[in-house]
Every structure is written in structure tokens, then in C-alpha cells.
N, C-alpha and C positions, 0 to 999 in steps of 0.2 A: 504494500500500500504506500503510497506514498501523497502528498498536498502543499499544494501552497500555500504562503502564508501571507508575502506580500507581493514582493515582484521577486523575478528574477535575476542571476546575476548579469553583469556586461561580460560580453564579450572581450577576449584577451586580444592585445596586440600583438600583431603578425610575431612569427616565428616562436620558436621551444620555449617552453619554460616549465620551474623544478613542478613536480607534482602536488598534492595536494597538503592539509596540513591535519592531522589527526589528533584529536583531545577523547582519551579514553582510559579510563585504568581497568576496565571490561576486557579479560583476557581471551573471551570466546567471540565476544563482539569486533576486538582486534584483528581475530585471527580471518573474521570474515574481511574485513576493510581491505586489509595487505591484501589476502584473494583477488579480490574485485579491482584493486591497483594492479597488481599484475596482470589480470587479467583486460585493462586499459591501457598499460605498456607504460607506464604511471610506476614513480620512487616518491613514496611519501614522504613527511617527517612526521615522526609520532612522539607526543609528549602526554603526561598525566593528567596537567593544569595549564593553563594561559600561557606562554611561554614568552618570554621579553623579547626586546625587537634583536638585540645580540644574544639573546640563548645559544647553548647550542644544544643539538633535539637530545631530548631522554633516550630514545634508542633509535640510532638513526639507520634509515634504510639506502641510506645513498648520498651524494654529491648536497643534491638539491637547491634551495635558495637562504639567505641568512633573515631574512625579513621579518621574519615573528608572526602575528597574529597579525596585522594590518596590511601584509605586504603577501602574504599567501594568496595564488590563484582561488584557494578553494578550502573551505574548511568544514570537517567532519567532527560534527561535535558527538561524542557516545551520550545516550540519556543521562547514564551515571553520572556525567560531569556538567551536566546543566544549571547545578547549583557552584560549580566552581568558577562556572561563565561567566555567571549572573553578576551584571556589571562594569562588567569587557566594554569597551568602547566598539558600538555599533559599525557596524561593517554589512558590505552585502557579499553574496557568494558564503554564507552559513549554512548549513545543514543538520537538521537534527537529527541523526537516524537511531533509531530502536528495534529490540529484536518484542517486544510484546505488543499482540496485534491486538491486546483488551484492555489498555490501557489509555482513557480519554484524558490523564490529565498530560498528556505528552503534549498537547495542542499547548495550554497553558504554559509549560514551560519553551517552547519554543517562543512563545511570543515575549516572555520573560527575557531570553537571550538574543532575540531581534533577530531569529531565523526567517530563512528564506523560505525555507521548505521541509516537511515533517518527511520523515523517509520509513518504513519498517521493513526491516528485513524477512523471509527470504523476497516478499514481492516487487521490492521494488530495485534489485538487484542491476538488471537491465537497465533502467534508467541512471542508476548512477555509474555503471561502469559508464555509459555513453556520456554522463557529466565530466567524470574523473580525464577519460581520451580529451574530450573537447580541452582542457586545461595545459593539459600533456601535449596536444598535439600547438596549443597558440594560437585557438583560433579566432578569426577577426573576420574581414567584412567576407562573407561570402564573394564566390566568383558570377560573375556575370554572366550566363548562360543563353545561350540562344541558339535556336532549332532552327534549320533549314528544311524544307517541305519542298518535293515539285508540285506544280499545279496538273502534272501529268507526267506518266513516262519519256523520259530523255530530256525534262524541262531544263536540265543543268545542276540540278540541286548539290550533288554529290560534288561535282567540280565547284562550285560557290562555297558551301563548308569548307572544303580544305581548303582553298584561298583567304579565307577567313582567319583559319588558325593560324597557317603558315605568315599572314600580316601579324597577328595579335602577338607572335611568337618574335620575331624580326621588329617590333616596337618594345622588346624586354618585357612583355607579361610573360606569368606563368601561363603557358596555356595549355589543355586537353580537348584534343578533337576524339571523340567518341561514335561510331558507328554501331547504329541502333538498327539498321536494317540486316537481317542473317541472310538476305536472299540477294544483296547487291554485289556479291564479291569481293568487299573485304575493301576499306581503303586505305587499308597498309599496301596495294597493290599500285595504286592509283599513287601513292607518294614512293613507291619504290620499295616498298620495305617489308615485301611478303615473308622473307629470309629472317627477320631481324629478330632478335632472342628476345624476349619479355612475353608475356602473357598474353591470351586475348579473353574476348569472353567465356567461353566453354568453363576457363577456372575458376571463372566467377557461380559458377548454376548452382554451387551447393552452400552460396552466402548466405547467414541468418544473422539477424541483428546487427550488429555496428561494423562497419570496412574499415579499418585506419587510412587516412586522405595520404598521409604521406608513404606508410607501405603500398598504395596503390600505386602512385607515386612512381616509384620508384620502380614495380613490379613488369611496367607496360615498357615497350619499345620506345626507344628514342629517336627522335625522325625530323630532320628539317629545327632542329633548336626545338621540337613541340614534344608530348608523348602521345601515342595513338591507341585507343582500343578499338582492337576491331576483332575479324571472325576471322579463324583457321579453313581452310580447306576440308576438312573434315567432315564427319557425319553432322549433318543438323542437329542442334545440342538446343532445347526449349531451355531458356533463359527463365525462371521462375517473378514474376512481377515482385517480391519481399529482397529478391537479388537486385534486380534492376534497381531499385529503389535506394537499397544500400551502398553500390557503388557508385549512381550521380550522386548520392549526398555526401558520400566521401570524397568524391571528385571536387564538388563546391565549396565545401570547407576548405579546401588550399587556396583558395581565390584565385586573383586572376582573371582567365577566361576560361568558356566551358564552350565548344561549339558540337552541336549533333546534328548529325546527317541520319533525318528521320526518313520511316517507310512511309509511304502514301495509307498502307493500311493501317487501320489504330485498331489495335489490342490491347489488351490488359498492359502488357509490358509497358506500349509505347505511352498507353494515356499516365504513367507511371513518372514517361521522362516529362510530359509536358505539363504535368503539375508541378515538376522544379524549373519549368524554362521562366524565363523573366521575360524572351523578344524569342516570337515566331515568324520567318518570313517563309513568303509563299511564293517559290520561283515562279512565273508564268510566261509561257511564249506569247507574244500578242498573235493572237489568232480567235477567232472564235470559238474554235472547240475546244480550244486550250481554256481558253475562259472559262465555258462551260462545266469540263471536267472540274478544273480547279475550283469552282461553286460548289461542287459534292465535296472535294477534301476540305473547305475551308468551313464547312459547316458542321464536319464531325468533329476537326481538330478546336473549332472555336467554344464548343462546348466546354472543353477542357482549360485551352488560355485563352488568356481573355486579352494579350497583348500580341494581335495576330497581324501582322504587315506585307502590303504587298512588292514584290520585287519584280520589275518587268523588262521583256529580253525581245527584242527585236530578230528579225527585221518585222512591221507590224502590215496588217491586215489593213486593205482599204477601211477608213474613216474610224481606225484605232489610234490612239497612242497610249502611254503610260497612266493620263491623266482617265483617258476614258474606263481603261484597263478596270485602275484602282475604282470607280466609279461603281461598273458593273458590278463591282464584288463583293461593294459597299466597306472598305477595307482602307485603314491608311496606305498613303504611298509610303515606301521606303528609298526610291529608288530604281533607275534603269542599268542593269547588269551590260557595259560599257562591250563592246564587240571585240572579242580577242584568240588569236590563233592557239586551237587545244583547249577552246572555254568546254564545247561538248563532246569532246573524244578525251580519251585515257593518255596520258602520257605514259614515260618509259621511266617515270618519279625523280629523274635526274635532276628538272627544272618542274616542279608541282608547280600548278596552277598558283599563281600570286606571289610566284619567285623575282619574278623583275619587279622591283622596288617603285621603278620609272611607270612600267604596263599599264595599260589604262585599269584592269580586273586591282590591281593592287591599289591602286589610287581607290576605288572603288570603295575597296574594303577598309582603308584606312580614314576615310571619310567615314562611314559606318561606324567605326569604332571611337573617332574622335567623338559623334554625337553621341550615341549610344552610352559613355563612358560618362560623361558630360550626366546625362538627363537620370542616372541609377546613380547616380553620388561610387561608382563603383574604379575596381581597376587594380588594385591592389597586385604587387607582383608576388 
């Protein structure tokens, strides 16, 4: 079980920091904390009573920070010591957690020591290992995400994603292009780098609960300054929607940028990504029946987000342009996808799409990204 009490805490600033800070002389209740740190990839500091800003911890589990009580990411207060609190100079990122699930006056005392949130173990276990990683891991403004969609097969989608990245990457963001379609071929292909050692999704199908962002991170291929997840060659592996969901949110937590090259069809998985996208755009060829089609995707996908944009690709249809496009579709513009040699064929990933810095496709994207970056207060590297 677990409750809030008032607000919750802020977010940590970008990059690592020590783990969290424990007050317990509850040696069963301990033993679960350190678990669950471990199990968060989290080095605590454990003390008995309030510990001065130069303590050093009563039994220290690591490296950690020197900071005391006020300067800790995250503090685990045991029940047992809620009376030893009491008095502490208010702080946020408190936790009171207790192992008895019949005990109402646990509420009272958390409000006595200006917690944040009542926690009992074993249920609400999950939740704080994913509080403790978030601490552990540093984390700060989410990454800025945004889905690419064709308005129809060979609209260009998949070539606009990765120009995407590859600019967002080549501006010094952190960035992840992720490929959400299993039936597109894979756009570690498309950047060259079918060969290239790290993971793809198949390893991910049997995630449950929390991803670490930065083991992700780190786990995926390196491609073009970006990291890519995409799909192996292999037997068609059903990606579970509770998967999907765990690794974009670990992908987001490292900020930066997030770009996905989405399927035209929505399924459980996809409506999965596009409840974390923040900007949807919707490639379209100006043609009529491009138009058309693209009215059926942009009516399933907008169900889901509600920040759905249109991008429009020439050459266009008598008595179209971009402005008419976006019109029909009732849909902001985002933009005209500028005409560039290898926009809608594969390259040999030597020169990916949005490789020339100069190219009109790269200019494209970096305009994108200036405003884009601008209007989400986002961008974090």
C-alpha cells in the first residue's frame, strides 16, 4: 500500500547521484530497504537517527554523498524512527514506509515528520524500487519525444525519423531513434548498422516493471553519434504492451531526444508509444488519396495524442499545396518535407538520411527541432 500525503518530490538534476538516505534501527525492515536498493542499482546511507550535514553514515553501504538529511536525493524514514524525526527540518522527497498494513496511526505520524508519502511494505515495493532508480539514475527533464506516422505506405516516414535523430544527434543531444514497427525491416538497416553489436527489441519481450534508462542506454547499438533500437532478422518476437511501455519510459528519462518511427497500424503496443509521445507528425504525399488514407491513420492515432501534426511532401496534386493538405485533415501544419536525393529509397547507411549538415532534409529537421525544443521548455542533453 502505499499514499500520498502532500506533493511529491522534484525531480533530480541531470546526471548520477549517491542513493538514497535511510533512518531505521528496524533490522528486518533494513534488510528489506538495502533489497529494494539493490535491487534499483541504488548505494544507500543508513543511519539510526537524523544524521548531521558532516556525519559520517552509521553503516555505510558505499561511496555515496556527504550531505546529511537536507542534501539527500531521497529519504526512507523506518516507522520506528518517526519519533526520532519529529522535528527534523522539513524537507521534501520523505518517505515513511512501514511493514504493518493495520496500523492507521502511520498517517499521523507521517504528517508529524512532513512526509511525502506513507509506503507499506510488501505492497508497495514496486513503487519505491522505481522511486529509489529514479534518484540513482539523476533524473531530470524528460526527453522530448516525437512519433513519425506515414499518411500511407512509402509516404517517407521511416526516412524523416532517422533524419531526425541523426540532426538531434549532430546538435549534441542525447538522442534515441527507436523503431516501433516489426514488419518495416529494421532501421539499423537503413543507417547501416544491421551488423552492429547491442541489443534490439526481441531482448526486451520479457521486461516487467522498471528498465534502467541508462542500462538501456548503453545496451543498444551505436550508430551515426545516436543509439538505435530496432528489430533483428529473426523470427517475429510479439513485443508484450507492459514491455513496450517500460523501455520508452526508460528511454525518456535520459532526456534529450526520443524519435519513433511508428506502424501505420495501432495496436496495443503502438497506442502504448503514443501515450508517451509529446509531437506526432503525419508524413503525407500531397495527392488525394494520400490524403485520404492519411484521414483513416490520423483518426485512430489522434485518439491516443492529442499533439498530432501534419508534414507535407511534394510534388503536389493539381489545386493542392501544404496549406490545403493540412486543411483537409483538419490538422496543424508542421511543415513541407524539402525534396532531397534518397528522401524515399534506402541508403547503403554510409550517408543516412540528414547526414549533410548543408541538405535541404537536414535544415528541415533542425528547424523542427529549434521550435519544437523552444515550445516543450525541453532538450536536455
Amino acid at each position: 500500500m502505499t499514499g500520498t500525503i502532500t506533493h511529491d518530490p522534484p525531480h533530480a538534476a541531470g546526471g548520477r547521484q549517491g542513493g538514497p538516505l535511510i533512518v531505521t534501527e528496524d533490522t528486518e525492515l533494513l534488510d528489506d530497504l538495502l533489497r529494494l536498493c539493490a535491487a534499483a542499482g541504488a548505494t544507500p546511507e543508513v543511519h539510526h537517527s537524523v544524521p548531521a550535514v558532516s556525519a559520517a553514515p552509521a553503516l555505510s553501504a558505499g561511496a555515496g554523498w556527504p550531505g546529511g538529511w537536507e542534501a539527500a536525493p531521497l529519504v526512507l524514514v523506518g516507522d520506528d524512527a518517526a519519533r526520532r524525526v519529529r522535528g527534523t527540518t522539513r524537507r521534501r522527497g520523505v518517505v515513511l514506509v512501514s511493514r504493518d498494513q493495520d496500523d492507521p496511526g502511520v498517517w499521523q505520524r507521517a504528517v508529524e515528520i512532513g512526509a511525502d508519502h506513507v509506503l507499506v511494505l510488501p505492497d508497495g515495493e514496486q513503487w519505491l524500487v522505481d522511486r529509489i532508480a529514479d534518484v540513482a539514475e539523476g533524473v531530470g527533464r524528460p526527453a522530448l519525444t516525437v512519433g513519425v506516422i506515414g499518411g500511407r505506405g512509402g509516404a517517407g516516414a521511416s526516412t524523416l525519423a532517422c533524419a531526425l535523430a541523426v540532426t538531434s544527434a549532430r546538435e549534441g543531444l542525447r538522442s534515441l531513434l527507436v523503431d516501433a514497427d516489426p514488419l518495416g525491416g529494421g532501421l539499423d538497416v537503413l543507417l547501416g548498422g544491421e551488423t552492429a553489436e547491442g541489443l534490439r527489441w526481441p531482448a526486451f519481450a520479457a521486461s516487467r516493471g522498471r528498465v534502467g534508462g541508462g542500462a538501456l542506454e548503453e545496451s543498444l547499438p551505436e550508430l551515426h553519434s545516436l543509439r538505435v533500437l530496432s528489430w533483428d532478422r529473426g523470427d517475429c518476437v510479439a513485443v508484450p504492451p507492459p514491455a513496450v511501455r517500460a523501455v520508452l519510459a526508460a528511454a525518456r528519462r535520459r532526456g534529450g531526444t526520443v524519435v519513433v518511427d511508428l506502424p501505420r497500424r495501432i495496436d496495443d503496443g503502438v497506442a502504448e508509444v503514443l501515450a508517451q509521445l509529446d509531437v506526432g507528425l503525419l508524413v503525407v504525399p500531397a495527392e488525394l488519396r494520400a490524403v485520404a488514407a492519411a484521414g483513416r491513420v490520423a483518426a485512430a492515432v489522434g485518439m491516443v495524442l492529442r499533439d498530432l501534426r501534419v508534414v507535407t511532401r511534394g510534388p503536389y496534386d493539381s489545386g493542392l499545396d501544404d496549406r490545403e493538405v493540412a486543411r483537409l485533415l483538419g490538422l496543424p501544419l508542421a511543415g513541407e518535407v524539402p525534396v532531397e536525393s534518397g528522401l524515399l529509397r534506402a541508403t547503403d547507411g554510409k550517408r543516412p538520411p540528414g547526414a549533410s549538415a548543408r541538405g535541404p532534409l537536414a535544415r528541415f529537421c533542425r528547424e523542427f527541432w529549434d521550435r519544437a525544443l523552444v515550445e516543450t521548455g525541453g532538450g536536455a542533453a
